[in-house]
C-alpha positions as CSV (number, residue, x, y, z in Angstrom):
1,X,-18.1,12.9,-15.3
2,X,-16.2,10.6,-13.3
3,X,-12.8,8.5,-13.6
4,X,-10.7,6.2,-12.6
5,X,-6.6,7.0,-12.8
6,X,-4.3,4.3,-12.4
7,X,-0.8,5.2,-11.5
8,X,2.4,4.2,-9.5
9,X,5.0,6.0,-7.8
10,X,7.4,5.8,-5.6
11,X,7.2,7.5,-2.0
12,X,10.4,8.6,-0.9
13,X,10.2,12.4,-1.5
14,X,6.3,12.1,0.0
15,X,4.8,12.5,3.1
16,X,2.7,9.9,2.0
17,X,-0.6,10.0,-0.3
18,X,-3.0,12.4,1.0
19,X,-2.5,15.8,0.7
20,X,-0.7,18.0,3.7
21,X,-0.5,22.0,4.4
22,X,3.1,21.9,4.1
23,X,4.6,18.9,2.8
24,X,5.2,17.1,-0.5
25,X,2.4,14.6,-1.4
26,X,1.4,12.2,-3.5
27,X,-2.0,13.2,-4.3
28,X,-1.3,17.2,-4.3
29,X,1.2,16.2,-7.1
30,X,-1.8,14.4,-8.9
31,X,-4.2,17.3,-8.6
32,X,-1.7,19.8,-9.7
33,X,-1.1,17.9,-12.8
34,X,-5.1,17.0,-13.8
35,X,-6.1,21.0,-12.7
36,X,-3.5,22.4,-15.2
37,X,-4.6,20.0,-17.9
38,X,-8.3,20.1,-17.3
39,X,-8.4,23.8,-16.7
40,X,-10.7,23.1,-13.8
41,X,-10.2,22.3,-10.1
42,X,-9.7,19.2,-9.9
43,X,-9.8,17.1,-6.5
44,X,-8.7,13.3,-6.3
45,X,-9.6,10.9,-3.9
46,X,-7.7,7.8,-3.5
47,X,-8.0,4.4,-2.8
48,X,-6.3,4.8,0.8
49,X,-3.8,6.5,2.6
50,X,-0.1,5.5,2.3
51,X,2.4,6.7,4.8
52,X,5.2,8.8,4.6
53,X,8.1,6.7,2.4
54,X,5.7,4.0,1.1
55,X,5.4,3.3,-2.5
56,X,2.9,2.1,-4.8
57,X,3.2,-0.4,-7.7
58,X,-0.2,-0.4,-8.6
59,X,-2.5,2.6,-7.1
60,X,-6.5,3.7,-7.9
61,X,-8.0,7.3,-7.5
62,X,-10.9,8.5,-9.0
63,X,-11.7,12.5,-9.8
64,X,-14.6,14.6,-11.6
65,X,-14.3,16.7,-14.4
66,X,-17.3,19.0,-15.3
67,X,-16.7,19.0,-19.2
68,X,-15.4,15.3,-19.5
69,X,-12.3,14.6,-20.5
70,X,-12.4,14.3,-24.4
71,X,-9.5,11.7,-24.9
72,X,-7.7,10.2,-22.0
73,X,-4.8,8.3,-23.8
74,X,-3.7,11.9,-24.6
75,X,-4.4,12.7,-20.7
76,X,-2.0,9.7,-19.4
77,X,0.5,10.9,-22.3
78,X,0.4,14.6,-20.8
79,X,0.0,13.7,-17.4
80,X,3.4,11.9,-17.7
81,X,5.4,14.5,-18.9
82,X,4.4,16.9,-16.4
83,X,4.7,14.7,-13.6
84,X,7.6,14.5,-12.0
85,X,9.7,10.8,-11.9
86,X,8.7,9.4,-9.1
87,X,4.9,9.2,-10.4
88,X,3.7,7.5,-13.4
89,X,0.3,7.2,-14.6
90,X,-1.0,4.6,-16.8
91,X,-4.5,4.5,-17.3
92,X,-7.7,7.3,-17.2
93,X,-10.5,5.4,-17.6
94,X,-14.2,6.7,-17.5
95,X,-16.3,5.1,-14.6
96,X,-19.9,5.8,-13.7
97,X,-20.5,8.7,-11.4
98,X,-21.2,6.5,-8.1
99,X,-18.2,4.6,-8.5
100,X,-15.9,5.2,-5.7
101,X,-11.8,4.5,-5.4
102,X,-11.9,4.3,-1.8
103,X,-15.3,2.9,-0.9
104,X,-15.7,0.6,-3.8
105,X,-12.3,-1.4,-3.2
106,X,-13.6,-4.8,-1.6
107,X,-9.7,-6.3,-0.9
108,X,-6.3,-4.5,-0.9
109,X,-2.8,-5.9,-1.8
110,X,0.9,-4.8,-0.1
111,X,3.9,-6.7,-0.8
112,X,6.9,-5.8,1.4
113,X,10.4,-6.4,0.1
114,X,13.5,-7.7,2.5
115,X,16.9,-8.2,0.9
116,X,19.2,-10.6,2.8
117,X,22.6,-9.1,1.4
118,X,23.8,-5.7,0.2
119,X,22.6,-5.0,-3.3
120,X,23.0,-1.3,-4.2
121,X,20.1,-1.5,-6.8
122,X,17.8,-2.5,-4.0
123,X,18.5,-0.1,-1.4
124,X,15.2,2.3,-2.3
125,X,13.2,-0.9,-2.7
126,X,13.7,-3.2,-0.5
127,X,14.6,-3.0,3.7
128,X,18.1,-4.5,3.7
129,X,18.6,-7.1,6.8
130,X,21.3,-9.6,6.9
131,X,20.2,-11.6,10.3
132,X,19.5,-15.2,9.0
133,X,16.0,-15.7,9.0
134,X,13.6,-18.9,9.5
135,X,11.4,-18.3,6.6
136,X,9.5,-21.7,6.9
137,X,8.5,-20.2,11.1
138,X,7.5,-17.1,9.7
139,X,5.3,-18.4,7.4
140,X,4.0,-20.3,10.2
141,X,3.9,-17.0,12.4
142,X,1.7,-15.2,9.3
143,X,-0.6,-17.7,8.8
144,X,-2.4,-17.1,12.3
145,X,-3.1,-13.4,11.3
146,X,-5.9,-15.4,8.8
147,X,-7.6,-16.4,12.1
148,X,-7.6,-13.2,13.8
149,X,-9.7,-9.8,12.5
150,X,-8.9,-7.3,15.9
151,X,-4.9,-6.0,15.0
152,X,-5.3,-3.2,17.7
153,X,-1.5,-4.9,18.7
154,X,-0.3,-3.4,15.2
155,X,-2.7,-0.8,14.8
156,X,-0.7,2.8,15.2
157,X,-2.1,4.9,18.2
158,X,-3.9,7.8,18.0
159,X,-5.1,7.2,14.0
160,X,-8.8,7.7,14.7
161,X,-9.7,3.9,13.1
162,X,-14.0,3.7,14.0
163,X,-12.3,0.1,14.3
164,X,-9.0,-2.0,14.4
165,X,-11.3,-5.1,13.1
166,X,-9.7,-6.1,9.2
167,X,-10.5,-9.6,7.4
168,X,-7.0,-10.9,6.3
169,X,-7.3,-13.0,3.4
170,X,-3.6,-13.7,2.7
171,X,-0.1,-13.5,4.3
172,X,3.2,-15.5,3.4
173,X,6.5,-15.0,2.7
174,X,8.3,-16.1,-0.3
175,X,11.9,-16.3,-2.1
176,X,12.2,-13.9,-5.2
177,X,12.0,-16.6,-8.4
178,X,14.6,-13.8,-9.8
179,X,16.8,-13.4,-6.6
180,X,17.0,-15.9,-4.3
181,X,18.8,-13.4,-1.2
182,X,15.4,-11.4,-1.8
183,X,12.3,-12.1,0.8
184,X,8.9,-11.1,-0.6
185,X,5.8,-11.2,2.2
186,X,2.3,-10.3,0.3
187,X,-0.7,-9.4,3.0
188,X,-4.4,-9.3,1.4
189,X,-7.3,-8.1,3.4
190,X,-10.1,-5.7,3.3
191,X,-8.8,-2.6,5.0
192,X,-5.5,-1.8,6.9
193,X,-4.9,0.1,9.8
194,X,-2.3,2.9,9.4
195,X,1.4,1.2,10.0
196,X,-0.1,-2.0,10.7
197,X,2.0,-3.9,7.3
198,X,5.0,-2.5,9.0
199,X,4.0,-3.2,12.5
200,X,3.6,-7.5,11.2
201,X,6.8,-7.3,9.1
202,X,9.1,-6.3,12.1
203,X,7.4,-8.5,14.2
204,X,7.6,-11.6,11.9
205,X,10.9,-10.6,10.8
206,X,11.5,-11.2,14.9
207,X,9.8,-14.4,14.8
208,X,12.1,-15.5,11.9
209,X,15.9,-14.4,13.9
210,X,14.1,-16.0,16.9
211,X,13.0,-13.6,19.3
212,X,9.2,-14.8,19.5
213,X,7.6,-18.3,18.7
214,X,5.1,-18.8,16.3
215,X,2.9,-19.6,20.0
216,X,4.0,-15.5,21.6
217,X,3.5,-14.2,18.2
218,X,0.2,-15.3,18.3
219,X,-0.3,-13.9,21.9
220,X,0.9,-10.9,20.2
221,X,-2.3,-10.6,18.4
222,X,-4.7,-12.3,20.9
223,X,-3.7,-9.7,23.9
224,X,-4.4,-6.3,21.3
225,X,-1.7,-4.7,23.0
226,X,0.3,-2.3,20.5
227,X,3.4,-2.4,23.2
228,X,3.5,-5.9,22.9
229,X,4.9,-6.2,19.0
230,X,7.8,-5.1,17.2
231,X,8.9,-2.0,16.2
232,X,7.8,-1.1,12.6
233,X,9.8,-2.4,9.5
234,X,11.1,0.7,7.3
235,X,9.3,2.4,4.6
236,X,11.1,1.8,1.9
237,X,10.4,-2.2,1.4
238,X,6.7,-1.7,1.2
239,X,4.8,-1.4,-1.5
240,X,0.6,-0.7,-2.4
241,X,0.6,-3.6,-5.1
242,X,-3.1,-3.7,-5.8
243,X,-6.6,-2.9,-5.7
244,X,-9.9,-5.0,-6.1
245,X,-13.2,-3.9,-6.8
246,X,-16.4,-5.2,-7.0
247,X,-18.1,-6.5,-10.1
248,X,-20.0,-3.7,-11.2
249,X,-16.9,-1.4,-11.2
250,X,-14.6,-4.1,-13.1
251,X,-17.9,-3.8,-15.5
252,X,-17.2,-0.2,-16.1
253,X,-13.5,-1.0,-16.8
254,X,-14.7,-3.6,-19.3
């Protein structure tokens, strides 16, 4: 049988999601936990890959297990305390045995957090940069990536993409209703290229302090030239912060 596992966790002690030789991951984490449980192999395959640092408020994997899993609220409970703290799961769910965490997912959410003064309980959450910035001319800035679907100019080299083409859906930066020295940016599309978030962030973030118009940053993107944008925001603001899937597979959660 198949399922979907819904978790969060937070990617400062990983080298990312997908599982390495020798370094601490995400998803070896996960399939340690479900194999001792289950008392089977278990392999997990996630939605997509997150880099090294990132973090995930809301994240999607699916796994198979050959005798079914006979109660999964007891599974999340167990799964939990094994766990360590930086993951939390909080949903198994049975899905049928096509469904696919990766493949399925039509549109992807990442919400990048930027805090504009020092605030001690936001230094693992949120990239801390006190430049003034021109919010309303970066939200200018991200609204062009909408017209645009090649991102080769924030696509990292050397990631083996079959292509750098990706439908943005949504990009804009907002004030935090709860904290107004707290910059929120929110970027929907289809697929992502590997650092690409990152890649827009620092170069919007240069369009805001006034290093690029809204006209270059936009040049940025026509020319598809990686050397052309900014160097990549840090790790630690960003944030997997949902997945979407396509009817039939919302179905099966229903």
């Amino acid at each position: 049988m198949r399922y979907f596992i819904e978790l969060s966790y937070d990617g400062a002690a990983y080298c990312g999601w997908q599982r390495q030789p020798n370094a601490p991951t995400v998803q070896q984490r996960l399939e340690e936990g479900l194999s001792t449980l289950l008392r089977e192999d278990i392999e997990v395959v996630g939605a997509g890959r997150t880099d090294t640092g990132v973090n995930a408020s809301y994240y999607v994997a699916h796994f198979d297990c050959q005798q079914g899993v006979v109660n999964t609220s007891q599974l999340v409970y167990k799964l939990n305390l094994i766990l360590p703290q930086d993951i939390a799961v909080s949903c198994v769910r049975a899905v049928k045995v096509e469904a696919h965490a990766r493949f399925d997912a039509v549109e992807r959410e990442y919400t990048y957090y930027l805090s504009q003064r020092k605030n001690p309980f936001r230094r693992f959450s949120a990239w801390q940069y006190y430049v003034p910035l021109d919010v309303e001319k970066m939200n200018l800035a991200a609204a062009k990536l909408l017209e645009y679907d090649d991102f080769t100019s924030f696509a990292k080299l050397n990631s083996n993409n079959k292509t750098n083409i990706c439908h943005v859906v949504k990009a804009e930066w907002c004030r935090s209703a709860d904290d107004a020295d707290l910059l929120v940016f929110t970027i929907r599309a289809d697929r992502f290229l590997r650092n690409m978030i990152r890649a827009i962030v620092g170069t919007l973030v240069d369009v805001g302090r006034g290093r690029y118009s809204v006209e270059e940053f936009e040049e940025i993107i026509r020319r598809r030239d990686l050397s052309l944008s900014s160097a990549g925001a840090p790790a630690v603001g960003l944030f997997l912060s949902d997945v979407v899937y396509g009817e039939d597979v919302e179905k099966e959660r229903d």
